[in-house]
VOGU-3710 file (C-alpha; in Angstrom, 3 decimals, decimal comma):
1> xxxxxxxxxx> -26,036/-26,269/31,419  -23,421/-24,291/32,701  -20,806/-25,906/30,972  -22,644/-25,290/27,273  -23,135/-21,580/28,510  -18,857/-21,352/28,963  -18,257/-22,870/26,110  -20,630/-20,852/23,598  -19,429/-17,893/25,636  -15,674/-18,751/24,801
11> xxxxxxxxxx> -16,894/-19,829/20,993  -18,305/-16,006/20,383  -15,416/-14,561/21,693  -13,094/-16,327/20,137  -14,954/-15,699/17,041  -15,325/-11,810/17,306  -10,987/-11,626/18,568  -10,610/-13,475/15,150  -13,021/-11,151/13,608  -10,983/-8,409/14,893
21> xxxxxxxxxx> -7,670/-9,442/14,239  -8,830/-10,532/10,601  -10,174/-6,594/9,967  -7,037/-5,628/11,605  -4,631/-7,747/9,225  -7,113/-6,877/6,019  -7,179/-2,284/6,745  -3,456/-2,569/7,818  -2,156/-4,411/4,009  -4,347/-1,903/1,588
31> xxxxxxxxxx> -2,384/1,229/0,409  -3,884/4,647/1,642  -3,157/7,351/-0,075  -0,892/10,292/1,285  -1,479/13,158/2,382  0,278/16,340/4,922  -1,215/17,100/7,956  -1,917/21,062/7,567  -3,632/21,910/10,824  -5,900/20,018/13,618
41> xxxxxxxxxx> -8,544/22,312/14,158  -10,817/20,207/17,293  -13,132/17,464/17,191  -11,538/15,205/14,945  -11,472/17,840/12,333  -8,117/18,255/9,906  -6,915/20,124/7,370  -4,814/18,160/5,230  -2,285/18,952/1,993  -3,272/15,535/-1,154
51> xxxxxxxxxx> -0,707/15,958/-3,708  -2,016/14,613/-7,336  -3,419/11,155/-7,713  -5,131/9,142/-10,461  -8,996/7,903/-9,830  -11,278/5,602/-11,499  -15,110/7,060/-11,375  -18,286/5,805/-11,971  -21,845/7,253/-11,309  -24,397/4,331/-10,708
61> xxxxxxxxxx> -27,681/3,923/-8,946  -26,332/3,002/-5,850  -23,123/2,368/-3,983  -23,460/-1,201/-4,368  -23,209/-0,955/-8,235  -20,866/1,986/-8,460  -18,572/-0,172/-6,238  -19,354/-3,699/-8,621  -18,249/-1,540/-11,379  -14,956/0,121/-10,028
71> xxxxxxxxxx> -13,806/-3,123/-8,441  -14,571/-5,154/-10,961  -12,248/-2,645/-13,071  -9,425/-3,194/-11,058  -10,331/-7,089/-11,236  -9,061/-6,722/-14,715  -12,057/-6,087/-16,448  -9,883/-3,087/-18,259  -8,427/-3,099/-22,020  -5,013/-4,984/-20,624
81> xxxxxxxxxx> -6,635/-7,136/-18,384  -4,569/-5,794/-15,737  -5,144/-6,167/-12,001  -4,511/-2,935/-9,916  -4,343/-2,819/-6,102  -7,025/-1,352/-4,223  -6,159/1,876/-2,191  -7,839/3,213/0,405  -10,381/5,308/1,007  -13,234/4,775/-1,598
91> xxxxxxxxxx> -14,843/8,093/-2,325  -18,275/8,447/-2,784  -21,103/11,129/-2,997  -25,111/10,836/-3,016  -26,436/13,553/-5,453  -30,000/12,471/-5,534  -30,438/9,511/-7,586  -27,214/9,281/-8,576  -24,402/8,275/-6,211  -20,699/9,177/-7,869
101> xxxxxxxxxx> -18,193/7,066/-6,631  -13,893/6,612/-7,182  -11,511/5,051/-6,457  -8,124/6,162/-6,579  -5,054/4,388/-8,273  -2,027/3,405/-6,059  0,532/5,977/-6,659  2,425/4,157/-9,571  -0,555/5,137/-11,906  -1,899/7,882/-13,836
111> xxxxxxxxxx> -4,125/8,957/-16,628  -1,002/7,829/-18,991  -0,410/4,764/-17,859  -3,380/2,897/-16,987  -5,453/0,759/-18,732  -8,562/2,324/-20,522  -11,938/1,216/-19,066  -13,989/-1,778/-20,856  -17,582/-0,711/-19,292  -19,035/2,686/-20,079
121> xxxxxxxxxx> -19,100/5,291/-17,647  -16,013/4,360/-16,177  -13,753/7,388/-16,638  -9,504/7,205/-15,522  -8,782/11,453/-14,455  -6,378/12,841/-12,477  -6,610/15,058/-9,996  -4,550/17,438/-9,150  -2,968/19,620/-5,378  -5,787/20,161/-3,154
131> xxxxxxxxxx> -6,141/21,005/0,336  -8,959/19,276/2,111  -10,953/19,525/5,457  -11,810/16,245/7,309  -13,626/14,587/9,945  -13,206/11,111/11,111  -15,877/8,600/12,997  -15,665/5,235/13,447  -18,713/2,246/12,682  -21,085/1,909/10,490
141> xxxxxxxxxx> -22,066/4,756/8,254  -25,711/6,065/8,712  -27,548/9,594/7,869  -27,686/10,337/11,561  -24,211/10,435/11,538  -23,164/11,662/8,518  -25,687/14,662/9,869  -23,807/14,923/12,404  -20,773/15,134/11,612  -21,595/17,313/8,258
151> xxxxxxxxxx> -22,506/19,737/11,490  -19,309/19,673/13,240  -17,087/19,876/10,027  -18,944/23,097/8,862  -18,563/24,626/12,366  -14,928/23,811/12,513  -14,386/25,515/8,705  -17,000/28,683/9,885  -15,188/28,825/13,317  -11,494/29,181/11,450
161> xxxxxxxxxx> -12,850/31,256/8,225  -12,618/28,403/6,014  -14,649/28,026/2,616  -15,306/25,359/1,150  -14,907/24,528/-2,645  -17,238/21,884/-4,014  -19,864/19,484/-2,006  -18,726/17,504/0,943  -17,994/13,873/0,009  -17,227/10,436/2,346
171> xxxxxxxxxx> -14,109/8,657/2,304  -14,429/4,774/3,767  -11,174/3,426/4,869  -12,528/-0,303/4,903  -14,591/-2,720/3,665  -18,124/-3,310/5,291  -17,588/-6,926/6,955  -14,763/-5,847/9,731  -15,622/-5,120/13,215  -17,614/-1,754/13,330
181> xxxxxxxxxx> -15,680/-0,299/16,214  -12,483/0,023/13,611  -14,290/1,026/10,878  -12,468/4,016/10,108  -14,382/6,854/7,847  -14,414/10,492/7,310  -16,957/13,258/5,775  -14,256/15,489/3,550  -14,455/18,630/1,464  -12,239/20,698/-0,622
191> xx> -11,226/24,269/0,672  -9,904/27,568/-0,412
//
C-alpha cells in the first residue's frame, strides 16, 4: 500500500514539473509585444510607453468565439492563406453582451501588409503611440479579481493624478492550459 502511495505520489509530480516546464517552454517562444517602462508606481502597477502596432479585432458573443475567430485568422483562414505568429498578450474587453477582443500582429505587420480578413467582422487597424497604465496578477482570471485589481489600478492612477482615456481592458500573456501559478495577466488602460 505504501509502495502504490510513492509511486502515484512521484507520478503527479512528475506530471505537474512536466506541466510546468511545458507552460514554461510554450510563454517563453511566443513574441510579446514591446513596450518602455515609464514609471512603477506600487503594487504591481506600471506606466508603460507601446509604440504603434497592427491588431486583428473581432467582437463575438464570448471570448471563446472571439478567440476561434482571431486564431483561426492567423491559421490562414485570411485572403493569402497566410499563417501569422501569435503575439502575446490577447486583448479583450466585456461590454455587456458583447466581448471585443484583438490580437496584435508581430511587429513585421501592418494595416498595408497583411492579408485582408475572409470572415466578417474581422477588422486589420493600427494603432498608434500610447501610454498605458498596468497591473499584473498571476492564475486564473475571475471577477473577484479582476475587481480587485480594477481597485488598485484606479487608486494607483487617482493617487499620482492620472486620467484615464478609454475603458480598462485585460491583456492575457498565455494560453489557459499552463500551470495557473505562471499565468501571467494584467488589467490595462490608456492614459493622458
Amino acid at each position: 500500500m505504501k509502495g502504490t502511495l510513492f509511486v502515484l505520489l512521484a507520478a503527479l509530480l512528475i506530471f505537474v514539473a512536466i506541466w510546468f516546464l511545458v507552460g514554461v517552454i510554450v510563454s517563453m517562444g511566443v513574441e510579446q509585444v514591446n513596450y518602455t517602462l515609464m514609471e512603477e508606481l506600487g503594487d504591481d502597477v506600471e506606466i508603460r510607453h507601446y509604440d504603434e502596432s497592427t491588431l486583428i479585432s473581432v467582437d463575438a458573443d464570448d471570448s471563446n468565439s472571439a478567440f476561434r475567430i482571431l486564431f483561426n485568422y492567423i491559421s490562414g483562414k485570411n485572403e493569402q492563406s497566410k499563417k501569422i505568429s501569435m503575439t502575446a498578450p490577447v486583448i479583450s474587453q466585456q461590454d455587456g453582451d458583447i466581448m471585443h477582443m484583438s490580437f496584435i500582429l508581430p511587429k513585421d505587420h501592418d494595416s498595408e501588409n497583411t492579408p485582408a480578413p475572409m470572415e466578417e467582422g474581422v477588422i486589420v487597424h493600427d494603432v498608434g503611440p500610447r501610454k498605458i497604465a498596468t497591473v499584473k496578477f498571476y492564475g486564473y482570471v475571475t471577477n473577484s479579481k479582476i475587481e480587485s485589481y480594477r481597485a488598485i489600478l484606479e487608486a494607483k492612477l487617482s493617487e499620482n493624478g492620472l486620467k484615464p482615456k478609454g475603458d480598462i481592458f485585460m491583456m492575457r500573456y498565455n494560453p489557459p492550459w499552463i500551470p495557473p501559478m505562471i499565468m501571467k495577466n494584467e488589467l490595462a488602460v490608456e492614459i493622458e
